[in-house]
C-alpha positions in Angstrom: 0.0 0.0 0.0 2.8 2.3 0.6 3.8 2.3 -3.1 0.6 2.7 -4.4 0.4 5.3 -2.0 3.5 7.1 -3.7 2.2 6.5 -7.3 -1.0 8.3 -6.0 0.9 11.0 -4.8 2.8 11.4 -8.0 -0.8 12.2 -10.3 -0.2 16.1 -10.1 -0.5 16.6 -13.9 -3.1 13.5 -14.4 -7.2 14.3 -14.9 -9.0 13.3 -11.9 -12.7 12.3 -11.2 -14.1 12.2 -7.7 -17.2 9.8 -7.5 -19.1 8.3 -5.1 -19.5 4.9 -4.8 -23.4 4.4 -4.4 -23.4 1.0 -6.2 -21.0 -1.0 -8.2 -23.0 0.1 -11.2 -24.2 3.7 -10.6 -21.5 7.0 -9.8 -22.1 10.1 -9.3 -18.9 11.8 -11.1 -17.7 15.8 -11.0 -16.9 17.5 -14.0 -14.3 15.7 -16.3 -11.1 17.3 -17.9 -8.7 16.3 -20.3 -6.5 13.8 -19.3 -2.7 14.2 -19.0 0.6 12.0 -19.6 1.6 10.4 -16.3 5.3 9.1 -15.6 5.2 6.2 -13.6 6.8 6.1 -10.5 10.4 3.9 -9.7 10.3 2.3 -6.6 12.1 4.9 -4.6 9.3 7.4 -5.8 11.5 9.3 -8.6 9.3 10.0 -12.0 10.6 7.4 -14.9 12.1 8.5 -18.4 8.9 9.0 -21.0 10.1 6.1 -22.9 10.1 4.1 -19.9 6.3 5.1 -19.5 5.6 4.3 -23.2 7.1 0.8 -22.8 5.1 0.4 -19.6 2.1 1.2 -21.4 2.7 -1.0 -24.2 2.9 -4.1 -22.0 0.0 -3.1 -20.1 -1.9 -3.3 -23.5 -0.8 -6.7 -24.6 -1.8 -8.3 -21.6 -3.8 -10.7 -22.0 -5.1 -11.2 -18.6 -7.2 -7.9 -17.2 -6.7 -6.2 -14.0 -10.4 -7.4 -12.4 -9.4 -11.3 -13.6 -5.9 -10.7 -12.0 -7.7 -9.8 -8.5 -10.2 -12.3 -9.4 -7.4 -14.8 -9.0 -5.7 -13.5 -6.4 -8.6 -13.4 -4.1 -9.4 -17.4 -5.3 -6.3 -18.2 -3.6 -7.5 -17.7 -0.1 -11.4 -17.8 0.7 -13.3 -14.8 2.2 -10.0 -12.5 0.6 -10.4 -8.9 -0.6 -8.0 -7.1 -2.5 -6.5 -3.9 -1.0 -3.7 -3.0 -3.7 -2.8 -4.5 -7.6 -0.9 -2.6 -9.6 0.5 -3.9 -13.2 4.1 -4.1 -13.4 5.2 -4.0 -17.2 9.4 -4.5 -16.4 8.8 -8.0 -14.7 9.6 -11.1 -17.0 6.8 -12.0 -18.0 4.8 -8.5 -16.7 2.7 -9.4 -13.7 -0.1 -7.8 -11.5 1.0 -7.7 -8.3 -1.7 -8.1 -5.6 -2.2 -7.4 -1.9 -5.4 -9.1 -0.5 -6.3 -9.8 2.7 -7.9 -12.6 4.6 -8.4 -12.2 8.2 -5.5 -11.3 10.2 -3.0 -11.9 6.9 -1.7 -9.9 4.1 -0.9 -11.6 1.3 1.2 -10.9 -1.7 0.5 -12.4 -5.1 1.8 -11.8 -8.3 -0.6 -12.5 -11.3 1.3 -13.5 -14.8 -0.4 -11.0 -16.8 -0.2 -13.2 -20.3 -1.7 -16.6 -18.7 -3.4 -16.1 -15.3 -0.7 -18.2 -13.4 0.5 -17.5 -10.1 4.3 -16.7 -9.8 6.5 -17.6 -7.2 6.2 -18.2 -3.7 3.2 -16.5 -2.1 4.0 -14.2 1.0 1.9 -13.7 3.9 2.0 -11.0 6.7 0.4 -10.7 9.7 -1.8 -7.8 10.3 -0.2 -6.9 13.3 3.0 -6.2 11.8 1.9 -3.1 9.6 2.0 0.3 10.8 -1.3 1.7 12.4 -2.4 3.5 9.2 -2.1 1.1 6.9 -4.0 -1.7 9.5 -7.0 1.1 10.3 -7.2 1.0 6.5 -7.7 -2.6 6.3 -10.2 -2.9 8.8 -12.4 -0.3 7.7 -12.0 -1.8 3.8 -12.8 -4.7 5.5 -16.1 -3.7 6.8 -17.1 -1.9 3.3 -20.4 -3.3 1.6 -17.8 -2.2 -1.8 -14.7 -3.7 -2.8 -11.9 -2.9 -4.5 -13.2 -5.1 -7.2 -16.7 -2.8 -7.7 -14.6 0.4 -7.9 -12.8 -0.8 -10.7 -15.5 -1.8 -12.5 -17.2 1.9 -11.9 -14.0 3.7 -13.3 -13.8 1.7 -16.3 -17.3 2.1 -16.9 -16.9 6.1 -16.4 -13.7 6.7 -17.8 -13.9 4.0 -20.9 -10.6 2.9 -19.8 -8.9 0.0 -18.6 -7.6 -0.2 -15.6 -3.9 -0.2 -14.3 -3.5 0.0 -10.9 -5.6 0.5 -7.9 -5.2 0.9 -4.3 -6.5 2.9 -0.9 -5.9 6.8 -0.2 -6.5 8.0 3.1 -8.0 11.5 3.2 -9.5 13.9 5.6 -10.8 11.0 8.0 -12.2 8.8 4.9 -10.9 6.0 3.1 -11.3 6.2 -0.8 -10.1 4.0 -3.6 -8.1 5.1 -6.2 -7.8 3.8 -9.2 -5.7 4.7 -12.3 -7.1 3.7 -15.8 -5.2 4.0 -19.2 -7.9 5.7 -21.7 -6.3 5.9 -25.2 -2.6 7.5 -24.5 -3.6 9.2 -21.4 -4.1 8.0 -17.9 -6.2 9.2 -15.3 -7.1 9.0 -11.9 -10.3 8.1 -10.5 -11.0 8.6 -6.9 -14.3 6.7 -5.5 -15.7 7.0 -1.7 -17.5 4.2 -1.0 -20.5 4.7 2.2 -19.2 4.0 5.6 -15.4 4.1 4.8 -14.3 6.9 8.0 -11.4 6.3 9.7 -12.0 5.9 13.7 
C-alpha cells in the first residue's frame, strides 16, 4: 500500500474524477477534464524516463489477462480475501499484476502472470499486526465496506472507458477512498471513488 500510496501521490498533472461509490454500477462523477501523460513512479518514488512510460504502457496493453481477472485470481487463492492494492508491473519477465489481498488477520502478496493467469513464485503472507497503524486502520475499515476494490474498478472503467492499471486505498481527511488509475487511449487518469461508511476511527 505504501507504493501505491507514492504513485497516487505522483498524479499532479493527471485528470481526476471524484465519485461516489453508491453501487457497483451507478456514480455520481464531478466535471471531467482532459486527461494528461503520467510518468510512472520507480520504486524509490522518482518520476521514470517517458520512454520508460511508453514501454510500460505498451505491455499493459498486450496483456492478455485484465486487471479485475488478475484480483479475481488472487482473491481465489485464499477464501473470504479482498483485494486492497494491484498494480501492473510492465518491467517483470513476463509482466505481472502484483496483488495485496487480505484474509483475516494476513496480508498476502501475489503476483498474477499478466499473459496466462498463473500465479508466480512463492506467495508471502504478513500478519496484520506487523503493519503500521495507518495502513491496518485501512484494512479494517476496507474490510467492513459493503464495496470492494473489485466494484470500484468496474465503476472507473465504466466512467472513464478505460482499462484499468492499478488500484489501491488513499487515506483522506478521516475517509478511506479507492483510487484507481485507468489508461484511456494515450492518457491515464485517476479516479478517486468514496464508498459509504469508509471513516477512519
Amino acid at each position: 500500500m505504501r507504493r501505491h500510496r507514492a504513485f497516487a501521490g505522483l498524479l499532479l498533472g493527471i485528470a481526476s474524477l471524484s465519485l461516489l461509490l453508491a453501487s457497483p454500477s451507478h456514480a455520481v462523477a464531478t466535471p471531467d477534464v482532459a486527461a494528461a501523460p503520467l510518468p510512472f513512479p520507480a520504486d524509490d518514488g522518482a518520476a521514470l524516463d517517458p520512454q520508460a512510460v511508453r514501454r510500460e504502457i505498451d505491455s499493459f496493453r498486450s496483456a492478455q489477462v485484465t486487471l479485475s481477472q488478475a484480483m479475481a485470481i488472487a482473491e481465489g487463492l485464499h477464501a473470504g480475501s479482498t483485494t486492497a492494492d494491484i498494480s501492473f508491473d510492465g518491467a517483470a519477465f513476463p509482466p505481472v499484476y502484483r496483488v495485496k489481498t487480505v484474509e483475516h488477520d494476513r496480508v498476502w502478496r501475489n503476483a498474477i502472470d499478466a499473459t496466462t493467469g498463473a500465479v508466480m513464485g512463492i506467495q508471502a503472507a504478513s500478519p496484520l499486526a506487523e503493519l503500521d497503524a495507518e495502513d491496518r486502520g485501512n484494512l479494517v475499515v476496507l474490510r467492513g465496506l459493503r464495496h470492494r476494490l473489485s466494484d470500484a474498478v468496474r465503476v472507473a472503467e465504466h466512467t472513464t472507458s478505460g482499462k484499468a492499471i492499478s488500484g489501491g486505498l488513499m487515506r483522506e481527511r478521516g475517509r478511506l477512498n479507492f483510487v484507481i488509475v485507468v489508461l484511456r487511449g494515450s492518457d491515464l487518469k485517476q479516479v478517486i471513488l468514496e464508498p459509504p461508511g469508509a471513516r477512519i476511527r
